[in-house]
LOTI-384633 format. One record per atom (N, C-alpha, C, O): atom name; residue number from 1; x, y, z. Coordinates in steps of 0.001 Angstrom, whole numbers, always signed. Example, Ala and Ser with C-alpha at 12.3 -4.5 7.8 and 13.67 -1.06 7.14 Angstrom:
LOTI-384633
   a    k        x        y        z
   N    1   +13190    -5690    +7800
  CA    1   +12300    -4500    +7800
   C    1   +13200    -3300    +7800
   O    1   +14236    -3319    +8465
   N    2   +12850    -2250    +7080
  CA    2   +13670    -1060    +7140
   C    2   +12900      +30    +7870
   O    2   +13409    +1138    +8039
END
This chain:
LOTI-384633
   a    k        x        y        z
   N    1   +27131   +16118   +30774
  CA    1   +26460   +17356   +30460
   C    1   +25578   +17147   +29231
   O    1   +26161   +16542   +28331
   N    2   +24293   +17502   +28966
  CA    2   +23604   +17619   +28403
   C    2   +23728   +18227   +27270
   O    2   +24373   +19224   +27590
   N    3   +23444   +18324   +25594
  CA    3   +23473   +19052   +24921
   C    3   +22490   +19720   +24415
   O    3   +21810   +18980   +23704
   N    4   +22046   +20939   +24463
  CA    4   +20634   +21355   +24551
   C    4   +21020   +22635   +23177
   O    4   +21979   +23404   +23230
   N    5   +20286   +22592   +22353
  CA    5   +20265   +23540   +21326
   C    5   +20322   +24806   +21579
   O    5   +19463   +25199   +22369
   N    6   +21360   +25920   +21001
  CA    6   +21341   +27350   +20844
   C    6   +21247   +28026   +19786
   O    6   +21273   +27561   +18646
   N    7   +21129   +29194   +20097
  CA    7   +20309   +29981   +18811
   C    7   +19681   +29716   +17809
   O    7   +18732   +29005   +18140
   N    8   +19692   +29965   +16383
  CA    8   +18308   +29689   +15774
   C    8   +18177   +28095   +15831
   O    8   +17139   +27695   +15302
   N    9   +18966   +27145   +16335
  CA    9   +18455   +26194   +16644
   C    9   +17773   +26033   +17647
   O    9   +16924   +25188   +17362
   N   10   +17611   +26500   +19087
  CA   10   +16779   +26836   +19922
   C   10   +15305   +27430   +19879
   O   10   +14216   +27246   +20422
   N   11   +16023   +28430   +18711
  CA   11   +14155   +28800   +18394
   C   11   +13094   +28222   +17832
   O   11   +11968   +28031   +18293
   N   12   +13738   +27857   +16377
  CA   12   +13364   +26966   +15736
   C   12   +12802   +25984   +16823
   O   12   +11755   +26420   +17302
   N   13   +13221   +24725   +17371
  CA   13   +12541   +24074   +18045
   C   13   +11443   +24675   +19098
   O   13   +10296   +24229   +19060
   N   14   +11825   +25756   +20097
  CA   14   +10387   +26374   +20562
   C   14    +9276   +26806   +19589
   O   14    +8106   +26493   +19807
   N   15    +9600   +27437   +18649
  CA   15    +8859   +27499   +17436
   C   15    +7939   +26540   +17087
   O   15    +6721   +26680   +17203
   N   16    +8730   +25175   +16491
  CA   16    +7848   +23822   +16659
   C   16    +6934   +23980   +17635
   O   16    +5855   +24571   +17606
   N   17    +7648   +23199   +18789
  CA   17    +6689   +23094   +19753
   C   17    +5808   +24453   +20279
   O   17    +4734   +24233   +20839
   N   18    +5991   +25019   +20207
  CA   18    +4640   +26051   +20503
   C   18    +3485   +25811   +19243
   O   18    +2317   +25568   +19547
   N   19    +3940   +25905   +17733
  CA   19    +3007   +25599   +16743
   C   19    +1982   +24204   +17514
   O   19     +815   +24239   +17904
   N   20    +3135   +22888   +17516
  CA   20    +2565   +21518   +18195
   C   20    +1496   +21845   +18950
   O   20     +378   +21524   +18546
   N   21    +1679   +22652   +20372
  CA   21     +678   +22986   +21302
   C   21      -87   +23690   +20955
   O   21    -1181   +23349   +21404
   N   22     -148   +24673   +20277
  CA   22    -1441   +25403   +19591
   C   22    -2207   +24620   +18676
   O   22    -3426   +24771   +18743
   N   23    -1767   +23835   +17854
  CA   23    -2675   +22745   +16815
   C   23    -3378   +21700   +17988
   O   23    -4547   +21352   +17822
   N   24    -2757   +21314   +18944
  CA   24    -3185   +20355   +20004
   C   24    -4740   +20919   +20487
   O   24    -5817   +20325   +20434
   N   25    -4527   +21845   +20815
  CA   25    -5077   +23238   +21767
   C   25    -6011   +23301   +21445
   O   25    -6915   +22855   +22152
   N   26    -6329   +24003   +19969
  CA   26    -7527   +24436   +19305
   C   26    -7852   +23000   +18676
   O   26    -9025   +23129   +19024
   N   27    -7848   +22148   +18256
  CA   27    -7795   +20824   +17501
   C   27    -8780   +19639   +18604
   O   27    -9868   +19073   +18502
   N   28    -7558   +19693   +19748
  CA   28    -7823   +18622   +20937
   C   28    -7038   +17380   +20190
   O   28    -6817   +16487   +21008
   N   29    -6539   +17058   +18825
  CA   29    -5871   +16228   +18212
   C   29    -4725   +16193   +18851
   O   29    -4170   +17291   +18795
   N   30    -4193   +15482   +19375
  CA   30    -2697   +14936   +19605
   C   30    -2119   +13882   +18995
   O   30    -1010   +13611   +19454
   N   31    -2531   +13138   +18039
  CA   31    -2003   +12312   +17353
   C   31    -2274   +13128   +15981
   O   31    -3038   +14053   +15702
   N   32    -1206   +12300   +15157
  CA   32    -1662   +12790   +13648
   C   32    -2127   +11450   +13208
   O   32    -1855   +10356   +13703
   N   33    -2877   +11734   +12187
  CA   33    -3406    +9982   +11448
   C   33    -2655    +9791   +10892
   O   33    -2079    +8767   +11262
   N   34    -2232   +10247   +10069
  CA   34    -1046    +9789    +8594
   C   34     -165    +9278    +9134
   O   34     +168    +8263    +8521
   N   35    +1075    +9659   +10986
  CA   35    +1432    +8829   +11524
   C   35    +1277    +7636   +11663
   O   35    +1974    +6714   +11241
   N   36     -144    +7607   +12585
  CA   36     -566    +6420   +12980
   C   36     -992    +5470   +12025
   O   36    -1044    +4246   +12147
   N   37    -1304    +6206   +11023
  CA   37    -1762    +4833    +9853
   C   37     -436    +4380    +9327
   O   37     -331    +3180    +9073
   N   38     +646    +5206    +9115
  CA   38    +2151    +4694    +8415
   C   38    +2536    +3955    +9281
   O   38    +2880    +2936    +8682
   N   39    +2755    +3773   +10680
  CA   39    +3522    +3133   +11600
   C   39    +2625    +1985   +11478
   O   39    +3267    +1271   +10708
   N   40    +1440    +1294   +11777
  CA   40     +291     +508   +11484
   C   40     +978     -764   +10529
   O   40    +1169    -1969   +10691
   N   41    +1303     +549    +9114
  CA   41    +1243      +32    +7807
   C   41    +2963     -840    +7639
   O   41    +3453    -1916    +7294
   N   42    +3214      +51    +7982
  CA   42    +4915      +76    +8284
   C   42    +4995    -1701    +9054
   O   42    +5523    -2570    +8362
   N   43    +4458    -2076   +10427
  CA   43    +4184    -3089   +10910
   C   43    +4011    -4353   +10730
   O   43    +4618    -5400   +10957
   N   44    +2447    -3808    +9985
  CA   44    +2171    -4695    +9005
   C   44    +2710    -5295    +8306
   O   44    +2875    -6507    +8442
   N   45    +3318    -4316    +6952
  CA   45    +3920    -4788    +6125
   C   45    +5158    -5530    +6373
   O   45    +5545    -6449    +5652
   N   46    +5954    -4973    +7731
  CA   46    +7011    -5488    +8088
   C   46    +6510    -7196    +8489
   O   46    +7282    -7849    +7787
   N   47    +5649    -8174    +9228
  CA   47    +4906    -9201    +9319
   C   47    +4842    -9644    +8055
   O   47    +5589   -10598    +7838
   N   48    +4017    -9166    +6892
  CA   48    +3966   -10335    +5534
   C   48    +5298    -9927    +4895
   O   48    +5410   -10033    +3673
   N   49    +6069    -9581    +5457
  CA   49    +7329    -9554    +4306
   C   49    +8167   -10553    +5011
   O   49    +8815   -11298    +4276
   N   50    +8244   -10659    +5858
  CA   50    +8636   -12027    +7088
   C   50    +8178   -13115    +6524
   O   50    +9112   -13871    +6255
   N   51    +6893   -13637    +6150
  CA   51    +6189   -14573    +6000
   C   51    +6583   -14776    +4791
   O   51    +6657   -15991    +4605
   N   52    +6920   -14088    +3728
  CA   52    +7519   -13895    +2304
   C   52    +8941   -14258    +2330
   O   52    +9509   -15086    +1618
   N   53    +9253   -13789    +2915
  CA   53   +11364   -13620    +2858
   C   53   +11393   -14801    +1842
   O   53   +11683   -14587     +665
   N   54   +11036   -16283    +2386
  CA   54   +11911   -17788    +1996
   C   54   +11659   -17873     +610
   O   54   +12193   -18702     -127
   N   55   +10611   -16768     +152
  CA   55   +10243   -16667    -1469
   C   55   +11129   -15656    -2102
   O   55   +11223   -15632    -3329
   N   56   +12041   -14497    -1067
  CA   56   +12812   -13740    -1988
   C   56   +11649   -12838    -2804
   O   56   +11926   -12388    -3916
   N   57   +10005   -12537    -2042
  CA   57    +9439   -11197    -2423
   C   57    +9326   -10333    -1026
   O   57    +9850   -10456      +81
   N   58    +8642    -9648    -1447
  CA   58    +7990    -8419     -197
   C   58    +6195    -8323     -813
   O   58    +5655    -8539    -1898
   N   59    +5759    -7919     +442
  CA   59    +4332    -7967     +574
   C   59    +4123    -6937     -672
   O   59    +3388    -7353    -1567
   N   60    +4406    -6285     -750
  CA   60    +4203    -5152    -2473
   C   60    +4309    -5889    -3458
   O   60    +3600    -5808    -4462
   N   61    +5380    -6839    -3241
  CA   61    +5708    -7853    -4775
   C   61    +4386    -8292    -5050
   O   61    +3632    -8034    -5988
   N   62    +4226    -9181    -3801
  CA   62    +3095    -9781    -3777
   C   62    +1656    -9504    -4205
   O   62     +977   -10353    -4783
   N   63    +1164    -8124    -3858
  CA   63     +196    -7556    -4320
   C   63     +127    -7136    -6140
   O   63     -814    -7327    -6911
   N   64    +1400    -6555    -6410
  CA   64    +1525    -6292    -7969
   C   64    +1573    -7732    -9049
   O   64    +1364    -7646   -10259
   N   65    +1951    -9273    -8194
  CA   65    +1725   -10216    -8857
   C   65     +181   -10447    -8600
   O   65     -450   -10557    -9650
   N   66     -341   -10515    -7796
  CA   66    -1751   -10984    -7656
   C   66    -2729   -10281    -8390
   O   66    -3754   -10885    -8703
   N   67    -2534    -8764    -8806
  CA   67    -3029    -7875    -9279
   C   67    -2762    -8585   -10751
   O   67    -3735    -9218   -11161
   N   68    -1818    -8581   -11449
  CA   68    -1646    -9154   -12891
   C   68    -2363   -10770   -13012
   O   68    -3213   -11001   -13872
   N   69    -2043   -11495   -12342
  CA   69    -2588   -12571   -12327
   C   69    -4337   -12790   -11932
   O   69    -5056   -13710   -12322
   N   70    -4643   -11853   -11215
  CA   70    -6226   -11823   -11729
   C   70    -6902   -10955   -12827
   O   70    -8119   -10772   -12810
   N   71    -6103   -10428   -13772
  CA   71    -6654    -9901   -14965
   C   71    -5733   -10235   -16267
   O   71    -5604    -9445   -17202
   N   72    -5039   -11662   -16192
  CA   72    -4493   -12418   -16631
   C   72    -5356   -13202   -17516
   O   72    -5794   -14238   -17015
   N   73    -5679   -12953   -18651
  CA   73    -6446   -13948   -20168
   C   73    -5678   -15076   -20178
   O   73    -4476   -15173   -19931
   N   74    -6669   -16141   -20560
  CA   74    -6217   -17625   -20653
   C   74    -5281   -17245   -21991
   O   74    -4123   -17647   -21883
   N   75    -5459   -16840   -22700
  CA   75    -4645   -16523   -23850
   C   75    -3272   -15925   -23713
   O   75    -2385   -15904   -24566
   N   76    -3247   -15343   -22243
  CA   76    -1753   -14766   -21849
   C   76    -1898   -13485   -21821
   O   76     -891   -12879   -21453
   N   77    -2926   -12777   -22117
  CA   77    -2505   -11218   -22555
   C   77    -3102   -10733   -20884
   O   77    -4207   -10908   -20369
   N   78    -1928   -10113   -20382
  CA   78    -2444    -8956   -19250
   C   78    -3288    -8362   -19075
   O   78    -4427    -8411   -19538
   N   79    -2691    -7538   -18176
  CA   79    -3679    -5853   -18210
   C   79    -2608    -4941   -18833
   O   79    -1456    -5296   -19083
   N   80    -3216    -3520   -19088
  CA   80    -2137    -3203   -19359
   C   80    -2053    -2290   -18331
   O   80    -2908    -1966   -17507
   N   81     -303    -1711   -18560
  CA   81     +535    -1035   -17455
   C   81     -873     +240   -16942
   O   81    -1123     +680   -15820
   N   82    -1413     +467   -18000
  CA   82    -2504    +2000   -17311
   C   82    -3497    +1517   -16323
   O   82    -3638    +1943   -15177
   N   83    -4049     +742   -16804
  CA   83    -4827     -367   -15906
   C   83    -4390     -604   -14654
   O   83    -4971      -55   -13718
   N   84    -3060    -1643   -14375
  CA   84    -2832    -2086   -13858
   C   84    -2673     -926   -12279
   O   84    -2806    -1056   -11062
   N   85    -2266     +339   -13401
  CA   85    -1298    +2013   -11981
   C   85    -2392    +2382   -11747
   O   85    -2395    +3036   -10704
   N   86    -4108    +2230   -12548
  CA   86    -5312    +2655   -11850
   C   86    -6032    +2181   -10891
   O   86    -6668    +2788   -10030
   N   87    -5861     +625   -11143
  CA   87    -6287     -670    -9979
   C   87    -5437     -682    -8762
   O   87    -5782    -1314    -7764
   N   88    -4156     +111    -8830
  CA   88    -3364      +11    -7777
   C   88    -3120    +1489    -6723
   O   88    -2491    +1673    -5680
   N   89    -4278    +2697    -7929
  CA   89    -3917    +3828    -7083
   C   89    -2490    +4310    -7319
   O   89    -1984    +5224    -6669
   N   90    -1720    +3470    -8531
  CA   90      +46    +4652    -8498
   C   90     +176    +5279    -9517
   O   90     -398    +5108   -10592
   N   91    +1192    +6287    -9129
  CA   91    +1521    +6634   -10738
   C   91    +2458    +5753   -11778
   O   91    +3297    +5028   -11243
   N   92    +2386    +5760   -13161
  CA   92    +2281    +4907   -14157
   C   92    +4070    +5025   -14137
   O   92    +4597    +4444   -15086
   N   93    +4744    +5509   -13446
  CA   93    +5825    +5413   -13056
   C   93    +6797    +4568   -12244
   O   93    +7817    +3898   -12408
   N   94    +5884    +4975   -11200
  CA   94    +6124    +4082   -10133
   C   94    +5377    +2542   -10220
   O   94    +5333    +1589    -9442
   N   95    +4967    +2737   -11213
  CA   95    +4575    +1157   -11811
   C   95    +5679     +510   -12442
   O   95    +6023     -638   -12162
   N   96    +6219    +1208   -13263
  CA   96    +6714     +672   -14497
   C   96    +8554     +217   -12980
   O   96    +9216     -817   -13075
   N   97    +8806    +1240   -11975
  CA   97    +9819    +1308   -11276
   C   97    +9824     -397   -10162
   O   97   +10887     -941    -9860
   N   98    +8561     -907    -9765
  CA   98    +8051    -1689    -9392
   C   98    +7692    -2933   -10146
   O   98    +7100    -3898    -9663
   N   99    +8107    -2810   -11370
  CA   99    +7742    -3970   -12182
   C   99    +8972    -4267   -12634
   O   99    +8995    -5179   -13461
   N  100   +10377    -3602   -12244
  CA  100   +11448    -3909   -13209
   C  100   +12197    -5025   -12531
   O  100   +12762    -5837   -13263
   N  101   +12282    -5189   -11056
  CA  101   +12858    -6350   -10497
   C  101   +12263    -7838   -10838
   O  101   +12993    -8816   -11001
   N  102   +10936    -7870   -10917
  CA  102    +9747    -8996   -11372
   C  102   +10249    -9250   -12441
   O  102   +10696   -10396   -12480
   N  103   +10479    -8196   -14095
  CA  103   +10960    -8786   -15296
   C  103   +12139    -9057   -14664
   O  103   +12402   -10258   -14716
   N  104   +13000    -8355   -14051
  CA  104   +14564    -8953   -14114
   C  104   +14653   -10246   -13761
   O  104   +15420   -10959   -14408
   N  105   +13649   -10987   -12321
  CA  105   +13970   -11631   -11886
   C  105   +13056   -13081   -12594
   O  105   +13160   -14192   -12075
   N  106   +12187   -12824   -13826
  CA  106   +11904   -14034   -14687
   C  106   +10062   -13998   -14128
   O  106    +9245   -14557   -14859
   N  107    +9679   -13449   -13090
  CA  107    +8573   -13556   -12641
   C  107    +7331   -12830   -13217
   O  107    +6142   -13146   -13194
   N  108    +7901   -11883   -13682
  CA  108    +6652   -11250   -15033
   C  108    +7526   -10430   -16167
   O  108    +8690   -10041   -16070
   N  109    +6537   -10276   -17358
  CA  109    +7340    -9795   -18680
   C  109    +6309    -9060   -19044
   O  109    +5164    -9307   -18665
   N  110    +6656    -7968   -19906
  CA  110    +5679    -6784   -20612
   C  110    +5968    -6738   -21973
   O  110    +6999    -6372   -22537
   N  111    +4877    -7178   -22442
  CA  111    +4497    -7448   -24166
   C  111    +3856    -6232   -24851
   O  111    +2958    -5739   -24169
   N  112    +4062    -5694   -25888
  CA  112    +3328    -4716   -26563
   C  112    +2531    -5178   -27071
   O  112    +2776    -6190   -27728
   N  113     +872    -4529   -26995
  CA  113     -171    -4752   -27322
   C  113     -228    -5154   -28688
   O  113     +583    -4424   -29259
   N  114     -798    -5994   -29601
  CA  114    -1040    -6236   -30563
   C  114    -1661    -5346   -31701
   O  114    -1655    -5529   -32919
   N  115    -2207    -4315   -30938
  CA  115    -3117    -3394   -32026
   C  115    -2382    -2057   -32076
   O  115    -2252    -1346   -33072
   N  116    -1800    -1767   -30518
  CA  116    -1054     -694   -30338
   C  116     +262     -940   -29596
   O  116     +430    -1506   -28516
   N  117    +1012     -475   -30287
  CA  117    +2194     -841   -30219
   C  117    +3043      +35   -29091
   O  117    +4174     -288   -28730
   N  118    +2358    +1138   -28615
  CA  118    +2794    +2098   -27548
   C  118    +2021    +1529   -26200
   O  118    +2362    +2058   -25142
   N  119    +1218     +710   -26158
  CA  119     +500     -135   -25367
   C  119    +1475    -1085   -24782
   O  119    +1948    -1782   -25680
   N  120    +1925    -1357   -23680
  CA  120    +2193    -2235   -23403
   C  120    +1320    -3399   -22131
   O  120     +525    -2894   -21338
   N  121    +1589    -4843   -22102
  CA  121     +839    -5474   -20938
   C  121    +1602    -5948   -19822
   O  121    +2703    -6182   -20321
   N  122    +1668    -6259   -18452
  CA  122    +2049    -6832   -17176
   C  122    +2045    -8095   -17408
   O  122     +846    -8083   -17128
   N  123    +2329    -9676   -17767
  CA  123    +2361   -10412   -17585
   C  123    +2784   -11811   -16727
   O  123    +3957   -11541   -16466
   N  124    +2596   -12809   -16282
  CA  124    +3285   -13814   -15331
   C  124    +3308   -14393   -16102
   O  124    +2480   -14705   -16958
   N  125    +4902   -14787   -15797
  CA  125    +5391   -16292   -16645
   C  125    +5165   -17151   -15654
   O  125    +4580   -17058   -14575
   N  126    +5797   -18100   -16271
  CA  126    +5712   -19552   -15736
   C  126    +6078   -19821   -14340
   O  126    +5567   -20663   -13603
   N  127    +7136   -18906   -14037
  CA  127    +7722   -18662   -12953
   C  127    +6820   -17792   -11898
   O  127    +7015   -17675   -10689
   N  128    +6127   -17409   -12427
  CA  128    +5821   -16495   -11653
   C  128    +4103   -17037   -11098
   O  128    +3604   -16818    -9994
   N  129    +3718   -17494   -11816
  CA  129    +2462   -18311   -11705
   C  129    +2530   -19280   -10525
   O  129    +1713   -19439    -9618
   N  130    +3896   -19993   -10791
  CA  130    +4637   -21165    -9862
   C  130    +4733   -20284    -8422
   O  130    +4166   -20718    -7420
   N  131    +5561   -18898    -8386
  CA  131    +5492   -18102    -7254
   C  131    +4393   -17637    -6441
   O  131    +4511   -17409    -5237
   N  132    +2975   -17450    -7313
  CA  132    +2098   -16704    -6965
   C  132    +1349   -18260    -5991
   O  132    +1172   -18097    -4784
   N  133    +1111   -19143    -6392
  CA  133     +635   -20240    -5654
   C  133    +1524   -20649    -4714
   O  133    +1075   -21603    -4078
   N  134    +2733   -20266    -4333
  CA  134    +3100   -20431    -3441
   C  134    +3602   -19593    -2271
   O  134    +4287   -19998    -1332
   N  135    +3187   -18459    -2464
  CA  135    +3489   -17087    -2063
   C  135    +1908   -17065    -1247
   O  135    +1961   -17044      -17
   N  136     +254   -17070    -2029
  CA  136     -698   -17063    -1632
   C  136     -523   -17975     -217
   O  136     -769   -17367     +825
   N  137     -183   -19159     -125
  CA  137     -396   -20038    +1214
   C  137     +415   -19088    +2571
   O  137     -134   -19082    +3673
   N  138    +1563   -18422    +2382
  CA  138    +2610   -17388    +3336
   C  138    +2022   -17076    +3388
   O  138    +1263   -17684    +4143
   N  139    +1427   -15793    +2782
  CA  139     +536   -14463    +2782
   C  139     -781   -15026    +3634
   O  139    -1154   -14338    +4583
   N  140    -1396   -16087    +3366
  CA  140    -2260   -16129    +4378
   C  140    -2509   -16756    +5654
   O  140    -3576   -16755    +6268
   N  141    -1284   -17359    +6033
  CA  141     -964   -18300    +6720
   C  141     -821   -16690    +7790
   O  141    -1744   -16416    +8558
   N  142     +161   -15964    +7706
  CA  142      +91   -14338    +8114
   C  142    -1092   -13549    +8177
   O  142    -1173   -12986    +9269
   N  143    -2025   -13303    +7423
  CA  143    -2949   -13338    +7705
   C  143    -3966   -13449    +8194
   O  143    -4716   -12496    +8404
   N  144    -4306   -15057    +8587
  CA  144    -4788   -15863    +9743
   C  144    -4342   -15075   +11201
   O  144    -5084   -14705   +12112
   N  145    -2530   -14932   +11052
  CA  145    -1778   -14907   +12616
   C  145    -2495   -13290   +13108
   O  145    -3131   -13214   +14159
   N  146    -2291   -12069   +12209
  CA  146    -2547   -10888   +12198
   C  146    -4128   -10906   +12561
   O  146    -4191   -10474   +13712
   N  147    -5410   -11205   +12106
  CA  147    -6132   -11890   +12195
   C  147    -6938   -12309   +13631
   O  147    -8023   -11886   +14030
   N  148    -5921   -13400   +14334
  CA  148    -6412   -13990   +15754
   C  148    -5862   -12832   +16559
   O  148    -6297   -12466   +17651
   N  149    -4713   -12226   +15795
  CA  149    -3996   -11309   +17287
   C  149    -5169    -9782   +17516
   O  149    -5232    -9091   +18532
   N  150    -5816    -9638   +16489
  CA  150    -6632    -8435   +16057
   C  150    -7892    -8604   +17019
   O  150    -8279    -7798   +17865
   N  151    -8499    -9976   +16656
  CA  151    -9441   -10749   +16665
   C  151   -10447   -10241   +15469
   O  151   -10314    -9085   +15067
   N  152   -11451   -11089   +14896
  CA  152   -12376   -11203   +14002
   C  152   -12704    -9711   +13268
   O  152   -12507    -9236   +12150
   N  153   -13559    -9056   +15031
  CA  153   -13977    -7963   +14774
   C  153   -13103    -6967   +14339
   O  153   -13441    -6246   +13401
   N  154   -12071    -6835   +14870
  CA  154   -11401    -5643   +15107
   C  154   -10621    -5660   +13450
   O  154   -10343    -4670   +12774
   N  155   -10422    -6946   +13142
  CA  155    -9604    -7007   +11630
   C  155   -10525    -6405   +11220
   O  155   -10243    -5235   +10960
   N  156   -12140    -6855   +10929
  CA  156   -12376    -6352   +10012
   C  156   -13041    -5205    +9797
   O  156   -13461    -4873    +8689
   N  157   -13203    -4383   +11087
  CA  157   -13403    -2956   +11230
   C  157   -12164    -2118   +10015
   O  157   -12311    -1349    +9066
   N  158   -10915    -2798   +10710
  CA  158    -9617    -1935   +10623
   C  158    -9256    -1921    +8756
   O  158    -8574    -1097    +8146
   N  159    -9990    -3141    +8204
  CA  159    -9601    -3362    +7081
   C  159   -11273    -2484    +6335
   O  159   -11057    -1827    +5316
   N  160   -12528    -2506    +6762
  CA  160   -13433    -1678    +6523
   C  160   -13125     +123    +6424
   O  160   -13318     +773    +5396
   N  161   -12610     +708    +7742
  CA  161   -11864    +1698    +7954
   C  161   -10821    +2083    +6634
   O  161   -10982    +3186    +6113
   N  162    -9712    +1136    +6077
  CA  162    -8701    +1594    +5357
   C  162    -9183    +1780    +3743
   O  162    -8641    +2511    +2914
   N  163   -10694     +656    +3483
  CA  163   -10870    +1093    +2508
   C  163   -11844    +1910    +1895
   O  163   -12220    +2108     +739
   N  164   -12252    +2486    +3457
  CA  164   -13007    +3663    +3514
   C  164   -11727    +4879    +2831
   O  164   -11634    +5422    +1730
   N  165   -11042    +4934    +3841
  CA  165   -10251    +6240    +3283
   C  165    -9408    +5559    +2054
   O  165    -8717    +6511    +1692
   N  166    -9205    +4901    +1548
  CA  166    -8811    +4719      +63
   C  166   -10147    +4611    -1066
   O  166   -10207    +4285    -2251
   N  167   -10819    +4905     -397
  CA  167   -12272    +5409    -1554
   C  167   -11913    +6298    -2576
   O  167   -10933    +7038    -2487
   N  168   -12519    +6265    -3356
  CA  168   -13179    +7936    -4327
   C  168   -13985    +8509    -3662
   O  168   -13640    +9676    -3475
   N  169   -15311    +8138    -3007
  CA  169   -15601    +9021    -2084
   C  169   -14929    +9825     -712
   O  169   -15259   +10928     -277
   N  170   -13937    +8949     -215
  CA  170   -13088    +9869     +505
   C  170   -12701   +11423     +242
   O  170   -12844   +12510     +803
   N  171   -11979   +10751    -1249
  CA  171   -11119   +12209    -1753
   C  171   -12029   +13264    -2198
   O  171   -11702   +14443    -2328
   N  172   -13608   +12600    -2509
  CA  172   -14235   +13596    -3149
   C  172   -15039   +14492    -2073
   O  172   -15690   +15494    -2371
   N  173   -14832   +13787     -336
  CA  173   -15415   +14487     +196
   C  173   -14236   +15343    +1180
   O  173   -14548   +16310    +1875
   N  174   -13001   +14849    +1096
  CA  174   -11733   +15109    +1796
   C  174   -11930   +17031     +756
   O  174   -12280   +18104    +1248
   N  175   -11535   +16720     -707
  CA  175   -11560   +17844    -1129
   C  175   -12687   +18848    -1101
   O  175   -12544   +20007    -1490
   N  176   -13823   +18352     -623
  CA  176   -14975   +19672     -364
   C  176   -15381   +20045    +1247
   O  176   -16218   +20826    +1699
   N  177   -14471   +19192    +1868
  CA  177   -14197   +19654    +3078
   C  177   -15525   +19083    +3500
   O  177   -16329   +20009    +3602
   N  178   -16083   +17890    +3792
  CA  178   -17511   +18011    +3993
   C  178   -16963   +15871    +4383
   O  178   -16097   +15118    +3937
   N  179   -17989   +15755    +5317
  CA  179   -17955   +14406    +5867
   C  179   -18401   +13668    +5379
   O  179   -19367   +13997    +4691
   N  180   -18020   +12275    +5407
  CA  180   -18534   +11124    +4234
   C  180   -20044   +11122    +4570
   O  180   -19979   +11759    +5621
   N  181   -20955   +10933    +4458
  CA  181   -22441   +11059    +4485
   C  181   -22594    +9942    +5123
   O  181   -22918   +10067    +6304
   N  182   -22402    +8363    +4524
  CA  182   -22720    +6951    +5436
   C  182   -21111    +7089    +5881
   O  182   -20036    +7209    +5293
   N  183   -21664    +6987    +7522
  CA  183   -20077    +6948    +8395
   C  183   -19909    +5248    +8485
   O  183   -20817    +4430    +8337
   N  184   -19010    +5074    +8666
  CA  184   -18338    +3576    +8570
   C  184   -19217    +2639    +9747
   O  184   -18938    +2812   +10934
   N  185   -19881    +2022    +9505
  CA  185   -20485     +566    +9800
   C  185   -19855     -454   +10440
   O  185   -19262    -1291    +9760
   N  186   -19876     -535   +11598
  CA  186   -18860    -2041   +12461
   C  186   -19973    -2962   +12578
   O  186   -19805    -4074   +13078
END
């Protein structure tokens, strides 16, 4: 026997689904994007974190080391943490929450600025320098695979596309309700 929902659990779900079919309806949308781009992303990411494992990072690690290590002074001094949550699009939170396994685990350290002492910088140690050159060959070795399975074009539509909507012009035209002016270019 089947278990099929009663009372306000019954409604509730017709509820849903009638909303569902009316947004469908007037819309013609049946997918949502934010789905389809999370499941995509979700995928994705699930693939370079595979290709990562034997290093003991994840494809995020990976990006927050590569990010420090290209604004990395021969002298050692970072970026700092504000920098680093603006180049990455996060909040300066979820930076600092994302950077604490890296210090724990010897792969980067955060120094207070020299002039300002409420300043702090992102740094790669030795270890982590050692990681990042060997982490880069995985990451693109995955890359390549994601890549041929896509083919040429289609990667680089899909990767044109994502950093279309991670623009400033996105949000600035998302919030005036008004369409990007140059539509995306294949």
């Amino acid at each position: 026997m089947t278990n099929h929902p009663v009372g306000a659990a019954a409604d509730a779900d017709c509820a849903l689904n009638q909303a569902i079919a009316e947004v469908t309806a007037a819309t013609g949308v049946q997918v949502c994007t934010n789905t389809s781009v999370r499941l995509a992303a979700r995928r994705l990411g699930q693939l370079y974190d595979d290709a990562l494992a034997p290093l003991n990072i994840k494809a995020t690690q990976l990006a927050l080391i590569v990010e420090i290590g290209k604004f990395q002074s021969a002298d050692g001094q970072g970026p700092t943490l504000q920098d680093l949550a603006n180049r990455l699009a996060i909040q300066l939170s979820a930076l600092t929450h994302a950077l604490r396994p890296l210090v724990r685990d010897g792969i980067a350290e955060l120094r207070q600025d020299a002039q300002d002492r409420r300043t702090k910088h992102a740094v790669l140690t030795a270890r982590g320098k050692q990681l990042l050159a060997q982490a880069i060959g995985r990451w693109a070795a995955a890359n390549e695979r994601v890549e041929a399975v896509l083919g040429p074009a289609s990667a680089a539509s899909l990767r044109a596309l994502a950093d279309q909507v991670a623009s400033d012009a996105f949000m600035v035209a998302y919030q005036a309700e008004n369409p990007i002016q140059e539509p995306l270019s294949t």
